[in-house]
Backbone as JSON, one array per atom type, in Angstrom:
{
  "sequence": "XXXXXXXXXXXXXXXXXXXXXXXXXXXXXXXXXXXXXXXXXXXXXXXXXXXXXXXXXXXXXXXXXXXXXXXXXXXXXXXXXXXXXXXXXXXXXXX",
  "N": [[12.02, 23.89, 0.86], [11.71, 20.67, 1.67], [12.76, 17.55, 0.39], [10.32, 15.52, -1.13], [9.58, 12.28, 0.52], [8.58, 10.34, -1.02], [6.71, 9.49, -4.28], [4.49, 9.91, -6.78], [3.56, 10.13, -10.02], [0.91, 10.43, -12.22], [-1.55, 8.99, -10.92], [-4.78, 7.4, -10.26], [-6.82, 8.57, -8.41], [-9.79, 7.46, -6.66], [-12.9, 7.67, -5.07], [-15.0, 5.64, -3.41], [-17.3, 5.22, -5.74], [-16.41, 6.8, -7.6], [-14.56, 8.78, -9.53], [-11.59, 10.53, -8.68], [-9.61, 12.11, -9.48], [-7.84, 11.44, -13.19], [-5.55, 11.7, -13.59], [-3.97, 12.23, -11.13], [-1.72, 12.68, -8.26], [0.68, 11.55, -5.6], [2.26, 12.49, -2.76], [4.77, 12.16, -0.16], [5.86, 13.26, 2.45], [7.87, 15.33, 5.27], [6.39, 13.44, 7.53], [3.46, 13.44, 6.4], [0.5, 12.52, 4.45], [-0.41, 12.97, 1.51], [-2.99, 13.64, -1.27], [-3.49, 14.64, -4.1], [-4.23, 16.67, -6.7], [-4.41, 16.71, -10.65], [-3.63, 19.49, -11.36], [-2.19, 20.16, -9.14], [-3.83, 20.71, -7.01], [-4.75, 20.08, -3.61], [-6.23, 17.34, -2.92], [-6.73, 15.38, -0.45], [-5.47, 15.02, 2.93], [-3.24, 13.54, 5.47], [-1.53, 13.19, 8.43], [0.77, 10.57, 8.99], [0.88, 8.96, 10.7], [-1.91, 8.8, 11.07], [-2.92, 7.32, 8.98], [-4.12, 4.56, 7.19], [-3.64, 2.08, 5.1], [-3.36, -0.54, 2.42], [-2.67, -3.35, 0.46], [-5.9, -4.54, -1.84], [-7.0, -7.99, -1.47], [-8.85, -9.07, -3.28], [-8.23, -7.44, -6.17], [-6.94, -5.72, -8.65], [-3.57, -5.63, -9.95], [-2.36, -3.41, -9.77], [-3.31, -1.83, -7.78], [-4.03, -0.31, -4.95], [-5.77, 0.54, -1.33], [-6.64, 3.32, 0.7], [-7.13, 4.99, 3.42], [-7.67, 8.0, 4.68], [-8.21, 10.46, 7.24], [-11.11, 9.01, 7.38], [-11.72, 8.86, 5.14], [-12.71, 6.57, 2.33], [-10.2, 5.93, 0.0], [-9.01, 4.58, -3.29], [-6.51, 3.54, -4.95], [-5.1, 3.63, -7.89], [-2.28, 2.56, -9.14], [1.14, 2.49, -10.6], [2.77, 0.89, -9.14], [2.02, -0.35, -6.29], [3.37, -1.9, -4.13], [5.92, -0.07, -3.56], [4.8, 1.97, -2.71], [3.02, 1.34, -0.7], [5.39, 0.18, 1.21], [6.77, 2.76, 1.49], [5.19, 3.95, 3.13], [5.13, 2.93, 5.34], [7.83, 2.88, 5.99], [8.33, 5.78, 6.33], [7.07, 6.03, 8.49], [7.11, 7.48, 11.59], [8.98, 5.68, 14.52], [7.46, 3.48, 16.91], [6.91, 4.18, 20.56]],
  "CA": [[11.09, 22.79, 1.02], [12.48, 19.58, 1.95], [12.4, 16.81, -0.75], [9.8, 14.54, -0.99], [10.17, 10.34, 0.8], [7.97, 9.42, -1.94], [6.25, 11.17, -4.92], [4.08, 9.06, -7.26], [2.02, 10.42, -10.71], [0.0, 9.77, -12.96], [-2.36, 7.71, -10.31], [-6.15, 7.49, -10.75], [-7.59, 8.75, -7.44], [-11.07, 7.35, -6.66], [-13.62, 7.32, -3.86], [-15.86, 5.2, -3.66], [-17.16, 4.56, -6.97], [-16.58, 8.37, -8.27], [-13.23, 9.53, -9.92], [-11.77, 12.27, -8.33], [-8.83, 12.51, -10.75], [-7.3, 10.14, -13.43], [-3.26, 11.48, -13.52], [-3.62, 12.67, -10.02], [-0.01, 12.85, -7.76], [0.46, 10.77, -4.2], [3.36, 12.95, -1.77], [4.93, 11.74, 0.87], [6.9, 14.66, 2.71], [7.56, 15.44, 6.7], [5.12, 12.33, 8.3], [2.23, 12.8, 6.32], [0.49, 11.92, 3.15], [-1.09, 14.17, 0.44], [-3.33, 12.93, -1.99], [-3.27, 15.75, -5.21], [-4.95, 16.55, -8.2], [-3.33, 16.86, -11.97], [-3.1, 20.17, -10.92], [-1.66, 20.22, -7.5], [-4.75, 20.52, -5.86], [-5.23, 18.83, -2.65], [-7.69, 16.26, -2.45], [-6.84, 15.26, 1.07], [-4.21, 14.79, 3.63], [-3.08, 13.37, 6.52], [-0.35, 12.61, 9.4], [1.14, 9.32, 8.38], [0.64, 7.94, 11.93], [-3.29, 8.84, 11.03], [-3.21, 6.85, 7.63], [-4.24, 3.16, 7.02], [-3.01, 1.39, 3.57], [-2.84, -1.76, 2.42], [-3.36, -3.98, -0.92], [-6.57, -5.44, -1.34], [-6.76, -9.51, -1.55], [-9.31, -9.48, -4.64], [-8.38, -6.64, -6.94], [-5.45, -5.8, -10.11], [-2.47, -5.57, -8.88], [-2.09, -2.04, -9.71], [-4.52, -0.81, -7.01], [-3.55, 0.26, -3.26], [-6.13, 1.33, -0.76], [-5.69, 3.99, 1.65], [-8.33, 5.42, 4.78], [-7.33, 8.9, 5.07], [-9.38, 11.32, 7.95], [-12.41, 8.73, 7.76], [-12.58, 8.69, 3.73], [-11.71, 5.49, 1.94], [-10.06, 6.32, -1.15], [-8.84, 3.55, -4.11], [-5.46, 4.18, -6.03], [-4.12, 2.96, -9.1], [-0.63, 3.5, -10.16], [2.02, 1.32, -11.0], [3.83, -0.02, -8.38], [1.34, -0.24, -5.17], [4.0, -2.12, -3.2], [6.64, 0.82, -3.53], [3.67, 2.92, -1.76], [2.95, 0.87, 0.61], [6.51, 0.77, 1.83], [7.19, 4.52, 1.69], [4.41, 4.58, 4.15], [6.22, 1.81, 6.31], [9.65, 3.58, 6.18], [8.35, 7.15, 6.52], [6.65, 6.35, 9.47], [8.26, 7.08, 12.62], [8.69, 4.22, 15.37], [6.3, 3.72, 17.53], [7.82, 3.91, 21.75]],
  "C": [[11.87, 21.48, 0.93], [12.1, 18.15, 0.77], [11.56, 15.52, -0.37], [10.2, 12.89, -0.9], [9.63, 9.4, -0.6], [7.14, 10.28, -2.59], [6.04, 10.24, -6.3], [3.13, 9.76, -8.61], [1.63, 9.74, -11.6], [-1.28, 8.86, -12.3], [-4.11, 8.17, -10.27], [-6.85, 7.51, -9.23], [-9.0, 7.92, -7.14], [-11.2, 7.44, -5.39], [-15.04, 7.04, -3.95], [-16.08, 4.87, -5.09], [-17.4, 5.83, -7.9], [-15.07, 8.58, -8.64], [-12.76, 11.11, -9.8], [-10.55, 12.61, -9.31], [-8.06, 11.16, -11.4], [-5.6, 10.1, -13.62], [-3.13, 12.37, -12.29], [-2.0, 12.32, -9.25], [-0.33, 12.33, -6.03], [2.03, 11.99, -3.57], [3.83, 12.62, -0.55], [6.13, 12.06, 1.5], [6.28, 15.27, 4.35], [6.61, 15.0, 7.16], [4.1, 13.06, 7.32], [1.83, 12.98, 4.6], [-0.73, 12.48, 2.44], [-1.41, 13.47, -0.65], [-3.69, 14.13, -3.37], [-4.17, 15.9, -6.24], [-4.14, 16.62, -9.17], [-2.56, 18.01, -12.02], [-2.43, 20.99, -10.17], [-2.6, 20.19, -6.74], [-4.99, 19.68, -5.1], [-6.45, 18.47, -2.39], [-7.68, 15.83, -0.86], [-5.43, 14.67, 1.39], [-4.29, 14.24, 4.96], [-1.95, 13.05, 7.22], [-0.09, 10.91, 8.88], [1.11, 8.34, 9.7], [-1.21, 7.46, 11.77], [-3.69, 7.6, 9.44], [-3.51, 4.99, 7.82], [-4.24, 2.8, 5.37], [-2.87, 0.45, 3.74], [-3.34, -2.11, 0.61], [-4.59, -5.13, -0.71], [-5.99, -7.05, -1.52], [-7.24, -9.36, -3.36], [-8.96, -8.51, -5.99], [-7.06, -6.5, -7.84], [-4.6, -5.48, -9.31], [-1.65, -4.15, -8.94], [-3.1, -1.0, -8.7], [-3.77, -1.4, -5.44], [-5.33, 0.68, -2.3], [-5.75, 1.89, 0.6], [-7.23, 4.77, 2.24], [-7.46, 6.77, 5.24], [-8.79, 10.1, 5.92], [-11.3, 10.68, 7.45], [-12.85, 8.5, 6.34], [-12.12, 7.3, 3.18], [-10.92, 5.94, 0.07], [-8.9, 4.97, -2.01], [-7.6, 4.3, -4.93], [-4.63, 3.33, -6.61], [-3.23, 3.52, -10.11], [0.21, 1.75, -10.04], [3.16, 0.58, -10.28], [3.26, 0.34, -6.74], [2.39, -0.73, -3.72], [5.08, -1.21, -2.4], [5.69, 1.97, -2.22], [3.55, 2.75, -0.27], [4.46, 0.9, 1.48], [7.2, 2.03, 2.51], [6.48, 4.37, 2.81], [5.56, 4.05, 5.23], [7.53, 2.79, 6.97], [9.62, 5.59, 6.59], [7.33, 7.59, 8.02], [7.39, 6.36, 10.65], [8.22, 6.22, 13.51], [7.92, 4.8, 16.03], [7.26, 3.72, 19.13], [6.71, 3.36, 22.64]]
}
């Protein structure tokens, strides 16, 4: 198994205004991006061409959001910019 571009825990999943886990795990391994539970379980995934991320404007500065397959999902971990990058850098160019 090839080593993960990026590989984030402890992060507090949400969607919407429901907690799907609070030391959930972010992966970011061959284009696309896996959202985990405490106990590996996948919460959801997608192709990293399919993904939309960004930081909001109004919110702590430990929170990311991310639009995976149509869901919106809220994540707070400790270094949102690092995230956002990985995506950046693990995506492949566009032609």
């Amino acid at each position: 198994m090839a080593e993960p571009e990026f590989n984030a825990t402890g992060v507090r999943i949400e969607r919407w205004l429901r907690s799907l886990t609070r030391a959930g795990q972010i992966v970011i391994r061959d284009g696309r991006l896996a959202l985990l539970t405490s106990y590996g379980r996948e919460i959801d995934s997608a192709p990293l061409q399919a993904v939309q991320a960004h930081k909001p404007l109004f919110a702590a500065r430990d929170r990311a959001l991310a639009r995976l397959n149509g869901h919106r999902y809220s994540l707070t971990l400790g270094a949102p910019e690092r995230f956002l990058r990985a995506i950046q850098e693990a995506r492949p160019p566009r032609s």
